[in-house]
N, C-alpha and C positions, 0 to 999 in steps of 0.2 A: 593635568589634562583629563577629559572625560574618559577617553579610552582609556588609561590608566587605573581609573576607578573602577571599571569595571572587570579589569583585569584583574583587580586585586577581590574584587567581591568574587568574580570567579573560582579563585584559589583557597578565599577565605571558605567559600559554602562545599566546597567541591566535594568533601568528604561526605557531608549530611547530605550530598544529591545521591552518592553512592549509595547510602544507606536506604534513600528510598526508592533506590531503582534497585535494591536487594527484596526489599519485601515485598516490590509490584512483582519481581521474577519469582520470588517464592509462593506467591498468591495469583498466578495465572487463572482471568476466567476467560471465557469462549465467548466469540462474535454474539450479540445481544444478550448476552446474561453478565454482565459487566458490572454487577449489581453493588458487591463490595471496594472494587476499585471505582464506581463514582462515588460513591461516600468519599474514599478515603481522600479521594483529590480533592473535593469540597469540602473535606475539614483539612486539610492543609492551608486552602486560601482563608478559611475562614478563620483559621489559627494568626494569618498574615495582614488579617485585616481588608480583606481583597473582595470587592464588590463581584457578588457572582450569584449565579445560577445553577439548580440539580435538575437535569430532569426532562433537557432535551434531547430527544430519541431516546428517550427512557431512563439513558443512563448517563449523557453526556452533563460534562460541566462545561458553563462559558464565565469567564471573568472578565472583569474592566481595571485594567489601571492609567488614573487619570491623571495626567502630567499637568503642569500650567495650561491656561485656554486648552480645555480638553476636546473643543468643537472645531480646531485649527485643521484639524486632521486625526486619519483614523484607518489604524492599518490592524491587522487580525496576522496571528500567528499558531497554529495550528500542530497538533499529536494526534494519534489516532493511541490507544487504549487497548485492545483489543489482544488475546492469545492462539493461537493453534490448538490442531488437536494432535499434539507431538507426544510421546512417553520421554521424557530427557533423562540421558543416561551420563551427564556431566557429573561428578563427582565433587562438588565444591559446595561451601556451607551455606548457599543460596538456591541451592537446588529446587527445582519447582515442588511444592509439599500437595498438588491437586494430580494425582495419577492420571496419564493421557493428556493432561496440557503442558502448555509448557510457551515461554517468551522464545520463540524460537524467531521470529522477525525483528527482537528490536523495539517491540513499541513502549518496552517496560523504560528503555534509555529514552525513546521521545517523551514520555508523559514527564518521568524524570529529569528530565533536559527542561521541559516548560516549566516545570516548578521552579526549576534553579531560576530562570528567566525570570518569571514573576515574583522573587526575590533582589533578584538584583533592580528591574524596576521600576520595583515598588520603593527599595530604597532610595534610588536616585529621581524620581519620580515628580522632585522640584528642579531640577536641570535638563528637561526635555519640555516639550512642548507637545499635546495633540493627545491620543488615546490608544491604546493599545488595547485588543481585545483579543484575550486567551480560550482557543477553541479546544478543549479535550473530547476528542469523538470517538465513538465506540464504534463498534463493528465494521472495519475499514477491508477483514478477512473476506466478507461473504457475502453475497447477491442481497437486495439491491446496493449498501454499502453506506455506513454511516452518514456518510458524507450526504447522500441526495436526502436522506433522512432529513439532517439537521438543515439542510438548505430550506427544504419546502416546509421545516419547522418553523422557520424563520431567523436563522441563527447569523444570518449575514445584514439582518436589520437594528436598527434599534440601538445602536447607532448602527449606521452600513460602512462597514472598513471602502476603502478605494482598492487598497490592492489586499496580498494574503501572501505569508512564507513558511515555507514547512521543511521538512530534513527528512532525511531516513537511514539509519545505519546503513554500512558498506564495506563490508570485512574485506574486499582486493586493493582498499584502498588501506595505507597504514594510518593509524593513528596518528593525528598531527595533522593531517590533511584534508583538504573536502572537495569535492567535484560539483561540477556544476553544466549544463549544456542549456542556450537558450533556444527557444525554439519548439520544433513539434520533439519530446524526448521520449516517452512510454507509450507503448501499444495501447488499442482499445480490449477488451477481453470480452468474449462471448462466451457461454458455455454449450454443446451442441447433444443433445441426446435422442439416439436411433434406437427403433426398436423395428429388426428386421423377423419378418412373421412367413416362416412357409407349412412343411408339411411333415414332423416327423414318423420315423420310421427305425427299420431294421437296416444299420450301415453295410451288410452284405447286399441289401436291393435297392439301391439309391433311385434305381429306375422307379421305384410306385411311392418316390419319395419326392417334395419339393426340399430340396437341402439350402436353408437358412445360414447355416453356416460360409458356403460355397458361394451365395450372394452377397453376405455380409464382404468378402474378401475381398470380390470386385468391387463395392460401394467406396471401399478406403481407399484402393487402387485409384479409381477415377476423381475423388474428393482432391485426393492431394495432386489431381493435376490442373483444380481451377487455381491450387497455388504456383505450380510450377510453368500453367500456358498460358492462363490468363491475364495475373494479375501483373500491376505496371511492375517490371523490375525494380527499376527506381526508388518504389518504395518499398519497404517490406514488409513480409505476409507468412505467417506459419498455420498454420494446422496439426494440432499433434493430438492422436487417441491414445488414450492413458488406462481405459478398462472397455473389458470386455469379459462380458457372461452367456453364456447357452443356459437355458430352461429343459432339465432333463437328459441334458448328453451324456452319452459314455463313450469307451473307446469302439463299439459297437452299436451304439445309440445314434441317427439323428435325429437331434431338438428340432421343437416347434417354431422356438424364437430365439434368436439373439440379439440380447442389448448391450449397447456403445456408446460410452461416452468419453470425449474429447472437447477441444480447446481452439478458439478460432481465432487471431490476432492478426491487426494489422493499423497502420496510421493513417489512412483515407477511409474517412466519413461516407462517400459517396460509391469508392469501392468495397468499404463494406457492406453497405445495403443491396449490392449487385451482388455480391458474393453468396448472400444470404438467401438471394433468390436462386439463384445457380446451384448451389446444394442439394435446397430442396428440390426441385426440380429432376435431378439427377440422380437423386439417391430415389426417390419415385419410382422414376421412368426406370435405372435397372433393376430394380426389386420386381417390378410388373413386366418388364419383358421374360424375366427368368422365372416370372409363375408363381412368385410371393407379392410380397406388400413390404412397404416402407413407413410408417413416420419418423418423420426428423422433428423434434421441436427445439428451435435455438432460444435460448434463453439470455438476450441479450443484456450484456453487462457494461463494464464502465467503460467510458468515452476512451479517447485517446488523451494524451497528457499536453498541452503546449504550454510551455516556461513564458512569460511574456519577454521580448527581447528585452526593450526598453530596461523595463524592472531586471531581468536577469545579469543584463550588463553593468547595471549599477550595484548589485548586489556582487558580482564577485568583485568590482572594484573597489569597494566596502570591505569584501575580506583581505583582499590583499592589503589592504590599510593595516586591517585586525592582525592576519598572518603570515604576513609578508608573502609575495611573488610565489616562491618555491612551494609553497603547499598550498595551493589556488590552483587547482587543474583542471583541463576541458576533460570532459564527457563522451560517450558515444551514444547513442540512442539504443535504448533496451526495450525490448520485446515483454517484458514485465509489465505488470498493467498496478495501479494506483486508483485506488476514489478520490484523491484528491483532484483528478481530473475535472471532475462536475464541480469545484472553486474555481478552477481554471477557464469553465464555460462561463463565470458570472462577473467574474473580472481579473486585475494582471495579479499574475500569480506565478512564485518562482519556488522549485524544489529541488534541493540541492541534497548533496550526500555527504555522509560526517564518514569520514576515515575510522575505522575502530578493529582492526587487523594489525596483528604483531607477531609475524612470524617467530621472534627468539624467544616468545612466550608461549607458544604453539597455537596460538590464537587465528586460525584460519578456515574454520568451517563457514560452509555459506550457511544465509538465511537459509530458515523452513530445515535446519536438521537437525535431528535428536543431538548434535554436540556443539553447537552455536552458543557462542557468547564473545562479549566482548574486550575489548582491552579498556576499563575502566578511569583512564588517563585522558581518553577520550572526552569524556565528561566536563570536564574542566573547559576544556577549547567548547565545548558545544552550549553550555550553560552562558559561557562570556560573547562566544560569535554571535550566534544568536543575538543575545540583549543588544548587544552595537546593531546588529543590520537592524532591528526595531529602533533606536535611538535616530540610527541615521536616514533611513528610510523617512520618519516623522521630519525631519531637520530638511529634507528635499523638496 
């Protein structure tokens, strides 16, 4: 049986994926400077014989591998590349060797996972039918987001896939299993930065002062009640500020300015653009009634994420073939935001989560923190799942 082959190519590579999703996490580079790790992925294919490309959004690589009648169909599978800017303070012989980065999301196991993929086939690549086209994209961390990069590069023409599947680590989940939610499943992300401007002074005379600080407090106050009065319950909505600076404060000083930045999510399109008006608006109007000034500039980011059902539902039914029933789990909808979003705006598209958490290994930090990693067992399921949902996907 074909699943069988691939099972066994799975097990067979599993060890060599390990090895180069060691030296991606030991060679971490930062959102668009990806410079070594597109090489190294383009001479990997190029070692495999694998029809590909350097050089979209600068650093990405795309392959082709072409089964019988390669024109029958044509699906795209997809990693993002890309590191943090984390200091990793894991102790293990892969530890990140670039001070201040660090694979603290994972994407050192996707990029790593697509090679295993484009492995396995490339070998079986006489017993499928259609084309298979391997997306490695860079900077998926940071504004505007690989992803719309290589779209408006043209990364989804040439051949054009119909649909697109991608994964992403998920340390709550254990090893051995993968989730999946179809539907609307990741927040859109915005980024929002205020700079509130009055009059500093001496903190014992507030009176011949316009205090910046004292407006700033009412601006979050009232911000987070277009989350909590306006927007539809129903769906949801966060706002959260994560820094804030004064210009010249002390404990006896008030500043001239303070700047705020924060975080705006939600999964309506049409509430979000109302939202965005309502901010500005608001954070205005109190800064000018209290005798300062406001700008807000949002800096709007990636869409919201929707799984296509169709495709979603066929693909865990494909895993559950792969992994049987018991480690095929539903999803909830996370407030986390994704570029893979903007694949999702172009056609159906499904992104699921690879279990890679082992509690009796201590394996449980979340992404994005200086002790994240994974359980490396993982691998193996991810490299072989994968390959099948391409196989079968094309076979649909």
């Amino acid at each position: 049986m074909l699943k069988d082959k691939v099972k066994h190519l799975a097990n067979a590579y599993h060890k060599d994926i390990i090895s180069i999703r060691r030296h991606l996490h030991q060679n971490p580079e930062l959102s668009y400077q990806e410079v070594e790790t597109g090489k190294y992925i383009a001479q990997q294919l190029e070692d495999l014989q694998i029809e590909h490309e350097h050089g979209c959004a600068v650093n990405g690589v795309v392959g082709l591998i072409k089964g019988k009648n390669p024109d029958r169909k044509i699906i795209a599978l997809r990693a993002d590349i890309d590191a943090l800017p984390i200091t990793e303070i894991n102790e293990v012989p892969y530890k990140s060797k670039n001070e201040g980065v660090m694979h603290a999301c994972g994407h050192d196991v996707h990029t790593a996972s697509l090679l295993g993929v484009a492995r396995i086939l490339n070998e079986l690549k006489s017993e499928f039918e259609g084309t298979v086209k391997l997306i490695f994209q860079p900077a998926e961390e940071k504004l505007p987001g690989g992803a719309s990069i290589m779209i408006k590069e043209g990364v989804l023409e040439n051949p054009r896939p119909i649909s697109i599947i991608g994964q992403h680590v998920h340390p709550p989940l254990a090893a051995g299993k993968i989730g999946l939610k179809p539907g609307i499943y990741m927040a859109s992300a915005d980024e929002l930065y205020l700079t509130v401007t009055g009059r500093g002074g001496h903190g014992a005379l507030p009176q011949d002062c316009i205090d910046p600080i004292v407006i700033t407090s009412h601006i979050i106050v009232a911000l987070q009640q277009i989350v909590s009065r306006n927007a539809n319950p129903a769906m949801p909505c966060v706002m959260t500020f994560g820094k804030i600076n004064s210009t010249g404060g002390a404990t006896n000083v008030i500043p001239n300015e303070v700047k705020l930045e924060g975080t705006f999510r939600t999964m309506d399109e049409e509430w979000r653009a109302e939202a965005h008006r309502r901010m500005k608006k608001m954070a205005e109007s109190i800064a000018e009634g209290m005798g300062g000034s406001c700008e807000l500039i949002i800096k709007k980011g990636y869409p919201s994420l929707v799984n296509d059902e169709p495709l979603t539902i066929k693909t865990k039914q494909f895993a559950i073939e792969y992994l049987g029933e018991e480690n095929v789990v539903d999803l909830p909808i996370r407030m986390t935001a994704e570029d893979f979003a903007y694949y999702s705006q172009e056609m159906p598209a499904c992104f699921y989560r690879l279990g890679t958490g082992n509690v009796s290994k201590g394996i449980t930090s979340p992404v994005h923190t200086n002790t994240f990693d994974v359980d490396e067992d993982s691998i193996e399921l991810s490299i072989g799942l994968m390959s099948w949902l391409a196989i079968k996907e094309l076979g649909n």
